[in-house]
DSSP file (Angstrom, degrees, kcal/mol; ACC not computed):
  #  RESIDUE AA STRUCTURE BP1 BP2  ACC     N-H-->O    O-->H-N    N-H-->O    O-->H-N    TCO  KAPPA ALPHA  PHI   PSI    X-CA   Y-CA   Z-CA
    1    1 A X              0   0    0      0, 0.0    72,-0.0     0, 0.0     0, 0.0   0.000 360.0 360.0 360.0 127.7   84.5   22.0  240.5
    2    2 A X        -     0   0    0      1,-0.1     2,-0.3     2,-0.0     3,-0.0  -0.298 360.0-127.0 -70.8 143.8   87.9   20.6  242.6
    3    3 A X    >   -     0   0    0      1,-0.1     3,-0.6    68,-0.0    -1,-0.1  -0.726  10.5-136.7 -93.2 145.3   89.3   18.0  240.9
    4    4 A X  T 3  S+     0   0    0     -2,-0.3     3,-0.3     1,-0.2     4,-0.1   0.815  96.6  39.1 -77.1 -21.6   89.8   14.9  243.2
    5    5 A X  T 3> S+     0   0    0      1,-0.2     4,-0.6     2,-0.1    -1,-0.2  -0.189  80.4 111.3-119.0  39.0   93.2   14.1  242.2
    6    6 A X  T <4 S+     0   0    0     -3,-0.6    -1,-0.2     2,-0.2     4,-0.1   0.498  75.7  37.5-111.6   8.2   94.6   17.1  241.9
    7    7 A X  T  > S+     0   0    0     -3,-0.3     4,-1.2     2,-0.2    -1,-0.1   0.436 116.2  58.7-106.5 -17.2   97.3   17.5  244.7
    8    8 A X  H  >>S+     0   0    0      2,-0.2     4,-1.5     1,-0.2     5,-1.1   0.775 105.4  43.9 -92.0 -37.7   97.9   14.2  244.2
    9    9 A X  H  <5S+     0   0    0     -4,-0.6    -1,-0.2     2,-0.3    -2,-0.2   0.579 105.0  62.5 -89.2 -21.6   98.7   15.1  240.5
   10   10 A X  H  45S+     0   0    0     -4,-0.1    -2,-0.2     3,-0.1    -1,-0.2   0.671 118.1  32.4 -76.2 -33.6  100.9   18.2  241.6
   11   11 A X  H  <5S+     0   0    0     -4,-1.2    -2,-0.3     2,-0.0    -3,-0.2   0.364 135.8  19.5 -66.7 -12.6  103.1   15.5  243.5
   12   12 A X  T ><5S+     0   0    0     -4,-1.5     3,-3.5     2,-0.0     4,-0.4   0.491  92.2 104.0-134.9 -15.4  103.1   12.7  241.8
   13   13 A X  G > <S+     0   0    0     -5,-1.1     3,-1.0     1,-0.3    -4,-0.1   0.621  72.0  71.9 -18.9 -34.2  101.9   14.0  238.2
   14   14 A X  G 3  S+     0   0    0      1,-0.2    -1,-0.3    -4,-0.0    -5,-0.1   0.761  95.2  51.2 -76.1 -18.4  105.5   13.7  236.9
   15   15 A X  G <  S+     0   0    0     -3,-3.5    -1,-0.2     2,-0.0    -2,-0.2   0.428  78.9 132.5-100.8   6.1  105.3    9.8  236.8
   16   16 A X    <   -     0   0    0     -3,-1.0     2,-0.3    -4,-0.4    71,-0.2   0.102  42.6-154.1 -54.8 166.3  102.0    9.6  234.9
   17   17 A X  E     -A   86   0A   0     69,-1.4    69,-1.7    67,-0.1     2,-0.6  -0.887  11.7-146.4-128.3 153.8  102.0    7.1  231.9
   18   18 A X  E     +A   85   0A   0     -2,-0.3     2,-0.4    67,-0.2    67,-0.2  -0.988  22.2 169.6-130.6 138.2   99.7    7.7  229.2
   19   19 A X  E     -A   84   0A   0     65,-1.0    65,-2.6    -2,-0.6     2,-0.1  -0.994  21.5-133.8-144.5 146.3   97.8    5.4  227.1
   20   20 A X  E     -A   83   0A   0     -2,-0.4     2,-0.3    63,-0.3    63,-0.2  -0.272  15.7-176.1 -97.1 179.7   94.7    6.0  224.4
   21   21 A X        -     0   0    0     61,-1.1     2,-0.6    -2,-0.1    61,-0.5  -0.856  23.2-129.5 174.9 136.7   91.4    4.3  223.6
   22   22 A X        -     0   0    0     -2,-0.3    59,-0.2    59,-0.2    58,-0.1  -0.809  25.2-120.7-102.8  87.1   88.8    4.9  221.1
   23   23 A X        -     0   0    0     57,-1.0     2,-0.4    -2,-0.6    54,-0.1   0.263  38.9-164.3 -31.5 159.1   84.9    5.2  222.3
   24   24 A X    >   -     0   0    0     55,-0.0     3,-2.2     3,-0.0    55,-0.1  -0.947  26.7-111.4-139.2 149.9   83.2    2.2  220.3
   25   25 A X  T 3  S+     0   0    0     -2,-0.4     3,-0.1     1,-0.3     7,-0.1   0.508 110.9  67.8 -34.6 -41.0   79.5    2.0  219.9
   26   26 A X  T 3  S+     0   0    0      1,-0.2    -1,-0.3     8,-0.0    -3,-0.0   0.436  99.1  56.6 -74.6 -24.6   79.0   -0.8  222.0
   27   27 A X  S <  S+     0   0    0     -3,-2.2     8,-0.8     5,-0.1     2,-0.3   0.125  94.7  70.5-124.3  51.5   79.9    1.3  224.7
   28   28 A X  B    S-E   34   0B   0      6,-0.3     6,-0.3    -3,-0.1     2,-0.1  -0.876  70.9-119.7-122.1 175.6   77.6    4.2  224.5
   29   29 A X    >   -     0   0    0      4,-4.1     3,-2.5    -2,-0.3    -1,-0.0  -0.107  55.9 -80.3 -94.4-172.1   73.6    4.9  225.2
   30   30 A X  T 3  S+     0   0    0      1,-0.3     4,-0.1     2,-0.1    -1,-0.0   0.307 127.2  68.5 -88.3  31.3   71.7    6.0  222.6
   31   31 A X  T 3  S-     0   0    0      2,-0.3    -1,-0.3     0, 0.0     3,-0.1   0.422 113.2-109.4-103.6 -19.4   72.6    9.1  222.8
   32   32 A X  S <  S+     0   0    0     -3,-2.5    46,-3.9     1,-0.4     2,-0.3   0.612  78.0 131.2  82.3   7.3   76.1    8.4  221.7
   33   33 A X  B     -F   77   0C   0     44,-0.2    -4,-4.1    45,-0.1    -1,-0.4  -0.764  64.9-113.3 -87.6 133.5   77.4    9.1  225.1
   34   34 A X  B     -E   28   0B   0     42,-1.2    42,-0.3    -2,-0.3    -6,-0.3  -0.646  40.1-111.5 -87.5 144.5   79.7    6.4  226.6
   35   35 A X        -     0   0    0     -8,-0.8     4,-0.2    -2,-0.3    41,-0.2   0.375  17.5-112.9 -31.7-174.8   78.2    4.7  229.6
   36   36 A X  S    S+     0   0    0      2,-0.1     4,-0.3    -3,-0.1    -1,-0.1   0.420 120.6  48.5 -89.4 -40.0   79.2    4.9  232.8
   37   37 A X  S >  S+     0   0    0      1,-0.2     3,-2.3     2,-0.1     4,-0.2   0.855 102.9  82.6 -90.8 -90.7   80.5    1.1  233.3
   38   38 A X  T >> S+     0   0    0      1,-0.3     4,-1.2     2,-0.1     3,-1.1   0.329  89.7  47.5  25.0 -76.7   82.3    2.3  229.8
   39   39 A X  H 3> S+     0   0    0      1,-0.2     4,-2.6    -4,-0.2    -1,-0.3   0.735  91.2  71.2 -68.9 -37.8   84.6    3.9  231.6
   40   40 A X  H <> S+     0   0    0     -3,-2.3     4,-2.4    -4,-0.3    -1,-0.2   0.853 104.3  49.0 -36.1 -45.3   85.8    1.1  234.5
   41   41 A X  H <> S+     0   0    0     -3,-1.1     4,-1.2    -4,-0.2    -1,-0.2   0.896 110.6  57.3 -82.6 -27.6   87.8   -1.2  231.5
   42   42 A X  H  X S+     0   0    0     -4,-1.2     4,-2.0     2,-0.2    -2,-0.2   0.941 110.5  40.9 -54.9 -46.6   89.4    2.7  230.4
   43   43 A X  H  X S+     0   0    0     -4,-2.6     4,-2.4     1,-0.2     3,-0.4   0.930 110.7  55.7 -67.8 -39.6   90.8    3.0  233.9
   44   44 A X  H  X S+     0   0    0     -4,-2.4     4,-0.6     1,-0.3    -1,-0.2   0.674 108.3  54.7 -89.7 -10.2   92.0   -0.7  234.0
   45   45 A X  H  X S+     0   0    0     -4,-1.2     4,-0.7    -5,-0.2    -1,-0.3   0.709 107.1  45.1 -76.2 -15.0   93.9    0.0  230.9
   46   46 A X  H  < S+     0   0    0     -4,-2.0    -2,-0.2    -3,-0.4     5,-0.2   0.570 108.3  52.8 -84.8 -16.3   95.6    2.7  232.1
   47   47 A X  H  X S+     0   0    0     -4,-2.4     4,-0.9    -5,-0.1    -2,-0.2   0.702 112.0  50.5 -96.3  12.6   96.6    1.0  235.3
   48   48 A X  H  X S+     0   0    0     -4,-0.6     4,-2.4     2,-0.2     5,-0.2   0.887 114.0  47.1 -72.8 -46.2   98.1   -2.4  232.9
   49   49 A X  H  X S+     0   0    0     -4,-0.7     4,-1.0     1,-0.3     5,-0.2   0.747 109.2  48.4 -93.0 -21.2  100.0    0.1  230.9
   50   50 A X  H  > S+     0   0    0      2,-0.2     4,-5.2     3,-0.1     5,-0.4   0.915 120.4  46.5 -74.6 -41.8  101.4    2.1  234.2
   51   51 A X  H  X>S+     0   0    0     -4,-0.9     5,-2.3     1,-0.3     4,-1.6   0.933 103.5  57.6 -56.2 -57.8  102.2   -1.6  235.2
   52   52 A X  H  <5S+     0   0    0     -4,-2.4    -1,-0.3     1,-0.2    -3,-0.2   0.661 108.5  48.8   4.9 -70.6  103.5   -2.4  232.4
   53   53 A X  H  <5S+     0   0    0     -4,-1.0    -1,-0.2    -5,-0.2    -2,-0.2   0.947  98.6  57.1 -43.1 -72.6  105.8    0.2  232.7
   54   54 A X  H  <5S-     0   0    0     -4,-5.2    -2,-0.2    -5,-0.2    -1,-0.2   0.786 123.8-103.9 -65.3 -15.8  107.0   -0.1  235.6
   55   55 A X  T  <5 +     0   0    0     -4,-1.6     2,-0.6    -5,-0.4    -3,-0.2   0.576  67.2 157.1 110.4  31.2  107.9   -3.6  234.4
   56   56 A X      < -     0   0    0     -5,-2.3     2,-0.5    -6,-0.3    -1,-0.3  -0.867  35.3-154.5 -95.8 135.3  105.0   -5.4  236.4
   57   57 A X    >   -     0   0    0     -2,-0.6     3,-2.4    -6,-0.1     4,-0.2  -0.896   5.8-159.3-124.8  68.3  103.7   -8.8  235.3
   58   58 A X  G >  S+     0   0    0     -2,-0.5     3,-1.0     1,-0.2     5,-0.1   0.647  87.3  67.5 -39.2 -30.2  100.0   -8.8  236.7
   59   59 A X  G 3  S+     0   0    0      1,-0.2    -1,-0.2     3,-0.1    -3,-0.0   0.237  87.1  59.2 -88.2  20.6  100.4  -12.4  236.3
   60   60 A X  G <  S+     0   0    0     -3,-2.4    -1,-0.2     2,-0.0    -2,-0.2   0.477 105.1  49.2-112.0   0.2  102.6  -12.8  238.6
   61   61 A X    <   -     0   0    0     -3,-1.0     2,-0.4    -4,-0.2    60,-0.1  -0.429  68.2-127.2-126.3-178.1  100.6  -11.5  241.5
   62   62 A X        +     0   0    0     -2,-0.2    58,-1.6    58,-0.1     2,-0.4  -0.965  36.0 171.3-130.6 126.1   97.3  -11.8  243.1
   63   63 A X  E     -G  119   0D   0     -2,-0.4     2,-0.3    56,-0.2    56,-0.2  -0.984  18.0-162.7-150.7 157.8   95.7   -8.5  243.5
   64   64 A X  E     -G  118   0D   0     54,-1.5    54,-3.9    -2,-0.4     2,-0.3  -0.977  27.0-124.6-145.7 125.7   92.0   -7.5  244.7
   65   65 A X  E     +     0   0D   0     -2,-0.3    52,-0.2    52,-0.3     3,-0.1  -0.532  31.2 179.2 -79.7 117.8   90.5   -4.1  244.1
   66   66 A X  E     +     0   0D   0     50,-0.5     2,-0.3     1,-0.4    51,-0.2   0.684  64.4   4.2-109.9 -18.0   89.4   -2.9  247.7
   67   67 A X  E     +G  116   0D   0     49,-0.7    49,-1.0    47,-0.0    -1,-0.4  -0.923  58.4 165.3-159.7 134.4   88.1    0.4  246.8
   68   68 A X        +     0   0    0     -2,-0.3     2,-0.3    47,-0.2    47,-0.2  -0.968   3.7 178.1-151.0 169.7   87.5    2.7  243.7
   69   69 A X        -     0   0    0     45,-0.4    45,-2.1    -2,-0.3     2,-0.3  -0.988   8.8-164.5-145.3 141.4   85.5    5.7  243.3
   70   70 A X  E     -B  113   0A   0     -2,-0.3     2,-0.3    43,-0.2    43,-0.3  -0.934   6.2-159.9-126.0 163.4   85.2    8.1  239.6
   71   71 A X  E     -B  112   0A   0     41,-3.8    41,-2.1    -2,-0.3     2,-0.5  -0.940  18.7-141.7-127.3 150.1   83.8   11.6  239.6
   72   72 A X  E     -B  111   0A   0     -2,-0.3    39,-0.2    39,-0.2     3,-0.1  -0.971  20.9-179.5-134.2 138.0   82.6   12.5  235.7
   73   73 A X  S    S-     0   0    0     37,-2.0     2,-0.3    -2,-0.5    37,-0.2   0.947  72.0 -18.3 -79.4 -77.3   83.2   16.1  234.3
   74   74 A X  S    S-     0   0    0     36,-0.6    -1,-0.3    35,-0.4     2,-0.2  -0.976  81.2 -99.9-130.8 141.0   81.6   15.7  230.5
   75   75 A X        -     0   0    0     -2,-0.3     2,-0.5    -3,-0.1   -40,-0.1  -0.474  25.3-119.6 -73.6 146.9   80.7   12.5  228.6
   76   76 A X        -     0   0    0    -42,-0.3   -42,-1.2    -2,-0.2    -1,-0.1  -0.937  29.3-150.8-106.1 132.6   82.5   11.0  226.1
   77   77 A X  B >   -F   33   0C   0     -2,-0.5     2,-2.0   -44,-0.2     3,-1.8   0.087  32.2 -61.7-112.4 152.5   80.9   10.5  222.7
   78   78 A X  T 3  S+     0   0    0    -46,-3.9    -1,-0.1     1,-0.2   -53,-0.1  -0.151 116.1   9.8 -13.9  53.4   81.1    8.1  219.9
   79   79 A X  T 3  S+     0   0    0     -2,-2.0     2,-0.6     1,-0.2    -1,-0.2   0.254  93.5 149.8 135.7   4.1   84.4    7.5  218.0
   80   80 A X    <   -     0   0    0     -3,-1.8   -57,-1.0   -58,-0.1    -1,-0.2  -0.409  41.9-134.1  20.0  47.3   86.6    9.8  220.7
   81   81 A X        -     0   0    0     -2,-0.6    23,-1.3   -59,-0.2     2,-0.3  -0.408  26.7-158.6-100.6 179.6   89.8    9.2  221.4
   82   82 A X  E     - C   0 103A   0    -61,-0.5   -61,-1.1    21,-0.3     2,-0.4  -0.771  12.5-139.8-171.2 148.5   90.7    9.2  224.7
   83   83 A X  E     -AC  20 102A   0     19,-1.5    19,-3.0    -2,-0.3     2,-0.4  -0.909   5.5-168.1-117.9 117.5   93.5    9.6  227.0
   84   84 A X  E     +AC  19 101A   0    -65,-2.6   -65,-1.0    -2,-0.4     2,-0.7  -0.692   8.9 174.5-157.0 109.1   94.2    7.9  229.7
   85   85 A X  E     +AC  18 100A   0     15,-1.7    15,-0.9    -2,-0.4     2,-0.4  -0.805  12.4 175.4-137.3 120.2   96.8    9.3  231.8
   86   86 A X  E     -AC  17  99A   0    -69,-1.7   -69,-1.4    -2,-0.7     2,-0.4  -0.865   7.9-172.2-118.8 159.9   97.2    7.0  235.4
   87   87 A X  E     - C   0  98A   0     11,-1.7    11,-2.1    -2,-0.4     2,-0.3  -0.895   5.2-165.8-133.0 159.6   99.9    7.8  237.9
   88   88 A X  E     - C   0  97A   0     -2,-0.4     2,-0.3     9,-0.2     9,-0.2  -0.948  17.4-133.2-161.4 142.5  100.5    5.2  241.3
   89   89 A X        -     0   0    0      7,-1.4     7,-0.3    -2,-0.3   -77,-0.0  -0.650  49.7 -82.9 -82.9 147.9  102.6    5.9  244.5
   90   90 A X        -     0   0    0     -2,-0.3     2,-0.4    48,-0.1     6,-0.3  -0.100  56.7-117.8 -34.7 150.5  105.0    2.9  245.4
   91   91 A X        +     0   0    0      1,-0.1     4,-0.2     4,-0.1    47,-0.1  -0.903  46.9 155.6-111.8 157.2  103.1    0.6  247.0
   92   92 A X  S    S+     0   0    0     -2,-0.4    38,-8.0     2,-0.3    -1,-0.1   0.736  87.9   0.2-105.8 -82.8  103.4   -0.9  250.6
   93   93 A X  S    S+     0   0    0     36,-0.3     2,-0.3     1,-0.1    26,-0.1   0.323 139.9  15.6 -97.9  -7.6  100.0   -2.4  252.2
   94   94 A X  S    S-     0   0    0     -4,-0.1     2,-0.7    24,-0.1    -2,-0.3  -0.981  75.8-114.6-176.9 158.9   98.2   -1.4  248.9
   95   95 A X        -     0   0    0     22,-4.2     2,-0.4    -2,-0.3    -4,-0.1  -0.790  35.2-153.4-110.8 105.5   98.8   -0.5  245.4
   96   96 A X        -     0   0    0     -2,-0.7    -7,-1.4    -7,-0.3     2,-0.5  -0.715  15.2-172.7 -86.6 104.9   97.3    3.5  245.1
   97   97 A X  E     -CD  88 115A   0     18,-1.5    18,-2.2    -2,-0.4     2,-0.3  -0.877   7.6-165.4-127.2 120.8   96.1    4.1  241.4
   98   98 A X  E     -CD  87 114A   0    -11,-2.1   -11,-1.7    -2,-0.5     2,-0.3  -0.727  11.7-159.8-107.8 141.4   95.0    7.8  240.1
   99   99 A X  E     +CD  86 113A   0     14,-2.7    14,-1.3    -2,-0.3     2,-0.3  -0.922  17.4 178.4-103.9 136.9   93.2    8.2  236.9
  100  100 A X  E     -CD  85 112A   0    -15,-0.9   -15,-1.7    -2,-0.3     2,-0.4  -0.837   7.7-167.9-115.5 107.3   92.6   10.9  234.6
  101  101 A X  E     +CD  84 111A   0     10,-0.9     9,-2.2    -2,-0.3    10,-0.7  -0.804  13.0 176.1 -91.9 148.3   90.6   10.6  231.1
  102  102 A X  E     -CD  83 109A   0    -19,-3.0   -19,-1.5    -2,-0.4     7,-0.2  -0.982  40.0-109.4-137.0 154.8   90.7   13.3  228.6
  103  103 A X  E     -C   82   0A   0      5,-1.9   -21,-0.3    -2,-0.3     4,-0.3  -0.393  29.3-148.2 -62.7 134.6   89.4   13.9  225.1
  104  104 A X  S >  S+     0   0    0    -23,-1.3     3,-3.2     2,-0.1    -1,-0.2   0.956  82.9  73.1 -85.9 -66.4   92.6   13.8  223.4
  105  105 A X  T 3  S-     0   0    0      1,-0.3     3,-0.3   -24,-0.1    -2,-0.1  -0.275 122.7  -2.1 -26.1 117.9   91.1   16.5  220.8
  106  106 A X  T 3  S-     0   0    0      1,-0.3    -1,-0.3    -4,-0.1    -2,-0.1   0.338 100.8-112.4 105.6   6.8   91.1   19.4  222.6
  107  107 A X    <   +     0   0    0     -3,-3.2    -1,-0.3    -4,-0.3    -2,-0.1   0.274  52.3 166.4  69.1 -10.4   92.2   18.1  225.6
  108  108 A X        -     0   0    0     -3,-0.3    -5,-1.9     1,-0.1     2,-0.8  -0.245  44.6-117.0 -57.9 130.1   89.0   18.5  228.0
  109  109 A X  E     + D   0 102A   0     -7,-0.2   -35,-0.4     1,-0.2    -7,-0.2  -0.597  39.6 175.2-101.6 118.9   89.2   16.6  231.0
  110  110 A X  E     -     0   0A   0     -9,-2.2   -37,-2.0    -2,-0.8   -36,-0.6   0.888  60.8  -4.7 -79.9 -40.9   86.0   13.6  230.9
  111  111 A X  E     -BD  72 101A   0    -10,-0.7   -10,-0.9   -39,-0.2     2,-0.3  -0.911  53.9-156.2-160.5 154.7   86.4   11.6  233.9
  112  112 A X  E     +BD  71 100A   0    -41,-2.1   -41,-3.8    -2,-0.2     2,-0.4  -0.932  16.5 177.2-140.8 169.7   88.8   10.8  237.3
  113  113 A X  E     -BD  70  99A   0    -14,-1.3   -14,-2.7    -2,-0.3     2,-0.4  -0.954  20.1-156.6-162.6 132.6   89.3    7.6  239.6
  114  114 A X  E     - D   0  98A   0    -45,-2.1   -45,-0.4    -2,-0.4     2,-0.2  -0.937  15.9-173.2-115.7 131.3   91.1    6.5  242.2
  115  115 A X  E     - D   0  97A   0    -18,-2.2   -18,-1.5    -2,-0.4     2,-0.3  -0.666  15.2-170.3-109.1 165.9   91.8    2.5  243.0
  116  116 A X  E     +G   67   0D   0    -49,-1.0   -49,-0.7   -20,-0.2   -50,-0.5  -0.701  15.4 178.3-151.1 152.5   93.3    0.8  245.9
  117  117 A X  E     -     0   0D   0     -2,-0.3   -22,-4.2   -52,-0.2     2,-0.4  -0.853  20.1-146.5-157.9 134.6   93.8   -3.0  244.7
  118  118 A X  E     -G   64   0D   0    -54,-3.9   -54,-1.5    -2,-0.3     2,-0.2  -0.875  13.9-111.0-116.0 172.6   95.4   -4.9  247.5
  119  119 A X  E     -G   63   0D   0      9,-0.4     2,-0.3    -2,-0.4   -56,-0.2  -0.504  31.1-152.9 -82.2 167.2   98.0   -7.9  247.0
  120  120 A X        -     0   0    0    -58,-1.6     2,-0.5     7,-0.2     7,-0.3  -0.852  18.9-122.7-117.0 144.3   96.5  -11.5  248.2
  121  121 A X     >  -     0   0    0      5,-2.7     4,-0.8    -2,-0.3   -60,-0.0  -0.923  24.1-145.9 -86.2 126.8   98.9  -14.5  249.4
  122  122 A X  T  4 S+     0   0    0     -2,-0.5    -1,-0.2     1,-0.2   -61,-0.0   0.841  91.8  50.5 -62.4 -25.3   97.7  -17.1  246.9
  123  123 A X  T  4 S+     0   0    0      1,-0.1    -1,-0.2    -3,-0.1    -2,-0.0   0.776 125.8  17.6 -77.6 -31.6   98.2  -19.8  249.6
  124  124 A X  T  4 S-     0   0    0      2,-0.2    -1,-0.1    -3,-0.0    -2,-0.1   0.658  93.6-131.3-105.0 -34.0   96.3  -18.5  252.7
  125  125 A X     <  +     0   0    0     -4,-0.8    -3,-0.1     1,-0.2    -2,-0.0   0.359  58.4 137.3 100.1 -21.4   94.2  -15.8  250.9
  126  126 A X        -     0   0    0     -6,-0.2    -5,-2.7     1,-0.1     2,-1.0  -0.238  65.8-102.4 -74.7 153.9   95.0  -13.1  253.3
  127  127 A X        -     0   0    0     -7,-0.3    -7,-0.2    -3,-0.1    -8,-0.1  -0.646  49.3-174.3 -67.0  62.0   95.8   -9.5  252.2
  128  128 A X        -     0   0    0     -2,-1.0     2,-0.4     1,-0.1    -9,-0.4   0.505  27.4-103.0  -9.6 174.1  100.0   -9.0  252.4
  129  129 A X        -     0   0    0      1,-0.2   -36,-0.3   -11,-0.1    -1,-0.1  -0.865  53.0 -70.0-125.7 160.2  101.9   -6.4  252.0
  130  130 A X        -     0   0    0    -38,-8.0    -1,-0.2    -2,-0.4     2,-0.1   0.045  50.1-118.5 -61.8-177.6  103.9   -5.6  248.8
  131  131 A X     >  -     0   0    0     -3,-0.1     4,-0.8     1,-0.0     5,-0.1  -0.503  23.4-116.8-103.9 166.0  106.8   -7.8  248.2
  132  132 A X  T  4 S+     0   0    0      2,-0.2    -2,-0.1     1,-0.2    -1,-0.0   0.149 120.1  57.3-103.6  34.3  110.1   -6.0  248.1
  133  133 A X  T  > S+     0   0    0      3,-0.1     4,-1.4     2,-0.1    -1,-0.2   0.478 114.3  46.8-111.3 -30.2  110.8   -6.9  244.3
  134  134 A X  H  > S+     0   0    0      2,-0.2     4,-0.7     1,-0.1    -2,-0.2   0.955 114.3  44.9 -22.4 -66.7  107.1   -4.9  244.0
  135  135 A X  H  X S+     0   0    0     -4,-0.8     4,-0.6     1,-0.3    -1,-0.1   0.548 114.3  50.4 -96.4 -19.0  108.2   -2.4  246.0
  136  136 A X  H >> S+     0   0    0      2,-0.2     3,-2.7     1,-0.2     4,-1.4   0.968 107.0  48.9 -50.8 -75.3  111.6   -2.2  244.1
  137  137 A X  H 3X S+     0   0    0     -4,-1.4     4,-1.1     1,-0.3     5,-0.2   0.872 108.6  54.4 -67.8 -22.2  110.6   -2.0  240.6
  138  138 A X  H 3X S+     0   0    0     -4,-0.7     4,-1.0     2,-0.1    -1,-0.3   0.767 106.7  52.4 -68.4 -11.4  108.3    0.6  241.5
  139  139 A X  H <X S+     0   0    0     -3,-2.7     4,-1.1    -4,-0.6    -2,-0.2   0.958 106.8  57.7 -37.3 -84.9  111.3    2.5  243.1
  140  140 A X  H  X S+     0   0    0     -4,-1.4     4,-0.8     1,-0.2    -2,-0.1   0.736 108.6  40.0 -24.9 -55.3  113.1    2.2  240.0
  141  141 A X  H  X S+     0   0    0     -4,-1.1     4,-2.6    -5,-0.4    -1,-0.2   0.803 109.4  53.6 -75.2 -39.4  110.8    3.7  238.0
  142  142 A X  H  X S+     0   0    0     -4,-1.0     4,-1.7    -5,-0.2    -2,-0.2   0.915 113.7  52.6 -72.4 -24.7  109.7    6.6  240.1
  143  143 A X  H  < S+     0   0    0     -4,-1.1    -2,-0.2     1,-0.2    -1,-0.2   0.587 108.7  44.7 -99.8   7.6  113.6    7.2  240.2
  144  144 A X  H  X S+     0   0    0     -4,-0.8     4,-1.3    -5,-0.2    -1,-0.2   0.623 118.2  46.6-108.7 -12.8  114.3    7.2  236.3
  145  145 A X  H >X S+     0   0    0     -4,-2.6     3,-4.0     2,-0.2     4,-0.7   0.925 111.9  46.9 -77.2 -61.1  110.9    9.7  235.7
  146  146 A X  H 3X S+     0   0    0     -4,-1.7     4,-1.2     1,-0.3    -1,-0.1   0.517 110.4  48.7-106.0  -1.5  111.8   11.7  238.1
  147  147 A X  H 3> S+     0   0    0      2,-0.1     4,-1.1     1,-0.1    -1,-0.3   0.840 119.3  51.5 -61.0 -40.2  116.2   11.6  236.2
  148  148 A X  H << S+     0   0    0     -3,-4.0     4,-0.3    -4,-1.3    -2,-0.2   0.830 111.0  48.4 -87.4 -15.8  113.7   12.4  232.8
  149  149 A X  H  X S+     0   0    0     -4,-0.7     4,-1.1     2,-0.2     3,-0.4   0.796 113.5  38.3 -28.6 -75.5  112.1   15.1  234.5
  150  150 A X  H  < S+     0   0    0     -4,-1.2    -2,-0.2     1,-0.2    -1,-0.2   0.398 108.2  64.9 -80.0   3.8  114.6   16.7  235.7
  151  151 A X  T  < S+     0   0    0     -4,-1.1    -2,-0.2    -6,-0.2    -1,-0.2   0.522 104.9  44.1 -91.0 -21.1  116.3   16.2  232.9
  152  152 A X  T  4 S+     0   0    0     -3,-0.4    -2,-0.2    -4,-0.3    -3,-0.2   0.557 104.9  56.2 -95.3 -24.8  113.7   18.2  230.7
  153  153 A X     <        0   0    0     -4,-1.1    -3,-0.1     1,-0.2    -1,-0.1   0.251 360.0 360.0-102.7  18.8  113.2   21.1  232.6
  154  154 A X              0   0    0     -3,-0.1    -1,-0.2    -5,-0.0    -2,-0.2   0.293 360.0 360.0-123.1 360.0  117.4   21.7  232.6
């Protein structure tokens, strides 16, 4: 089965961030398989911790999620752990966000996503395009993985 995010992850793969999460009880069926919805607050913790990163302040912005779509490989069970690994292209007219979770044991890949969130003018309402202090600090950041990068494979 093609992975959706997988050319996407052969280009931009280098810049990924990774963050964990632990299935909880509360979000599986009774089967001990996490839900489906389960997964939405996993993805939106890996794209705070990419932000994060890149040294964005979510509370400084207005943003509205305009599309997402997840494809799921195998479920993931009770007491888990989880990996989270999100990558994002600068953004312009919209902020592009790729997901991968994986059973951190053994490494099997559970779930993928892709998000589009665009930014909002708080004043008007209208959709904008990113700011160029956005579009900066993402800059920054794609240009110091891609110094640690190349910096590992010399």
């Amino acid at each position: 089965m093609p992975r959706w995010v997988e050319t996407v992850s052969a280009i931009e793969g280098w810049n990924h961030i990774d963050t964990t999460a632990r299935v909880r009880w509360g979000e599986c069926d009774v089967q001990g398989h996490a839900y489906y919805a389960s997964y939405v607050p996993w993805f939106d913790l890996g794209r705070e911790a990419f932000a994060l990163a890149v040294g964005v302040d979510f509370w400084n912005y207005t943003i509205t999620t305009t599309n997402f779509r997840a494809r799921f490989h195998e479920p993931a069970k009770y007491l888990d752990d989880l990996t989270i690994r999100t990558w994002a292209v600068t953004p312009r007219r919209h902020l592009e966000c790729h997901y991968e979770i994986y059973r951190t044991n053994g490494g099997r890949l559970l779930a993928e996503a892709h998000s589009v969130h665009s930014l909002v003018d708080p004043a008007t309402g209208r959709l904008m395009r990113a700011t160029d202090e956005l579009h900066d600090k993402f800059e920054e950041f794609m240009e110091r993985r891609r110094a640690e990068a190349a910096a590992a494979r010399a």
